[in-house]
C-alpha positions as MATLAB code, in Angstrom:
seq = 'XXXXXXXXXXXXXXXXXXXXXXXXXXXXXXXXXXXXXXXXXXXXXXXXXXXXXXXXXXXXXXXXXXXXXXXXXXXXXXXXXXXXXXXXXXXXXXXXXXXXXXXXXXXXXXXXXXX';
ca = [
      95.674  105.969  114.754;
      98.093  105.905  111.974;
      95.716  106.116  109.054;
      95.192  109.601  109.813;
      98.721  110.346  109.056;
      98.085  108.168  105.753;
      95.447  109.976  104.442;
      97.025  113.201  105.122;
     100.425  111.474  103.289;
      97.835  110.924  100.478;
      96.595  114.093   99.878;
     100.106  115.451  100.258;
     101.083  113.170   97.045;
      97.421  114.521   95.098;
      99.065  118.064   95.540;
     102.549  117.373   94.865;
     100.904  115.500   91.317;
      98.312  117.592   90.433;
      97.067  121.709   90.155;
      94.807  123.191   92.228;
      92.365  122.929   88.963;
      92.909  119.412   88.377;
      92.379  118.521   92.228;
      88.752  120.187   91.848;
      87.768  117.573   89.337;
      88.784  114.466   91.681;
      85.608  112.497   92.015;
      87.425  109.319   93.527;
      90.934  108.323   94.775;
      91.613  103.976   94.146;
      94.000  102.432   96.421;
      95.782   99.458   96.339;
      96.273   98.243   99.944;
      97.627   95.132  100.523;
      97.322   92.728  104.302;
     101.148   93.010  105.202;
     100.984   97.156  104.880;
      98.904   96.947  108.385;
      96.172   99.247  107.273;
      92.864   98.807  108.349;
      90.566   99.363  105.791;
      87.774  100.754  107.664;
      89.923  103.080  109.977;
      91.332  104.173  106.562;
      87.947  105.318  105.224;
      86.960  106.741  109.033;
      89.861  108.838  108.823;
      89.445  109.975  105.268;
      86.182  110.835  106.171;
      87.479  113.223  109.423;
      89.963  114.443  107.315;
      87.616  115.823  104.963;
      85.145  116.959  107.016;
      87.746  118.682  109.220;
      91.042  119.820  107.433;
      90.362  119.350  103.629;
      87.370  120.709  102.219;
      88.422  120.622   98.947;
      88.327  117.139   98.526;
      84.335  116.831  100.136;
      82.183  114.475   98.196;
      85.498  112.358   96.750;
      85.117  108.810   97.202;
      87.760  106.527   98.455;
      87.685  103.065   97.063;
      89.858  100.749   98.543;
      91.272   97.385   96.654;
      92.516   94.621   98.429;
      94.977   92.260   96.918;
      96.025   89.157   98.503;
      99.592   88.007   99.781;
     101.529   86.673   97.075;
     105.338   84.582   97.322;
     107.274   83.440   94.774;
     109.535   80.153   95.881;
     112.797   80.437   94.860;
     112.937   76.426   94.067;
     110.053   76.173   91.940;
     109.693   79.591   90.422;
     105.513   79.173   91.085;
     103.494   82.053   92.408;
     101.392   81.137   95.450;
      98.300   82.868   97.313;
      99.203   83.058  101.200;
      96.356   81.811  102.873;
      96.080   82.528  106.698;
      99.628   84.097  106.697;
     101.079   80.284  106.080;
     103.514   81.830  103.989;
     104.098   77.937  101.685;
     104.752   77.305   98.135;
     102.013   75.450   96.139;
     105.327   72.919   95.819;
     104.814   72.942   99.435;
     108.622   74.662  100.496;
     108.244   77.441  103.134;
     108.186   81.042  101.272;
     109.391   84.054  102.233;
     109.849   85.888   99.167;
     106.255   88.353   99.133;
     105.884   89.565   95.587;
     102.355   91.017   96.388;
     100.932   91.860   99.289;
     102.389   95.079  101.007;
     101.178   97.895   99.014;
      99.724  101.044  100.015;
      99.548  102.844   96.476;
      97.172  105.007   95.033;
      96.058  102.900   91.782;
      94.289  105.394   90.436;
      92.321  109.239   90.703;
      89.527  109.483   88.981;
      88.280  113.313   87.911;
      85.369  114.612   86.394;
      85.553  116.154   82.470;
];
């Protein structure tokens, strides 16, 4: 299971970013996880969870708050910005589309800490 691996990357970023002080204030980490970046969201938050439990105890009782965006393409004729529906990756203009603009994150939007 890869998301393991991801959540450890994740907390590897927190302590690269952040001091020891300012990582005991995290009440919740946001990410922005896209379809194409092959997560799955509920292995994600199974594996936070072992992490924590296991390896990190410094980050027990943070939340993890996934948001999922959709699949975006831009077509090169048009210009327009279309949702992908059902990985048909078309142009509203109706031109196939390769060009994802959105779609394959895996960031971390945002930590949230305590005052």
């Amino acid at each position: 299971m890869h998301e393991i691996s991801l959540v450890r990357t994740i907390f590897r970023t927190l302590d690269d970013n952040f001091t020891p002080e300012e990582l005991s204030k995290v009440m919740a980490i946001d990410l922005k996880v896209g379809p194409l970046a092959n997560v799955e969201t509920i292995l994600l938050q199974n594996a936070f969870d072992a992490v924590v439990e296991e390896d990190e105890v410094r980050f027990k009782g943070v939340q993890l708050r996934v948001n999922l965006v959709p699949i975006l393409v831009q077509c090169p004729d048009c210009e327009q910005i279309t949702e992908v529906h059902n990985y048909k990756f078309v142009c509203i203009c109706g031109k196939p589309c390769g060009n994802v603009v959105q779609g394959n994150e895996l960031l971390i939007e945002r930590v949230e800490m305590r005052d």
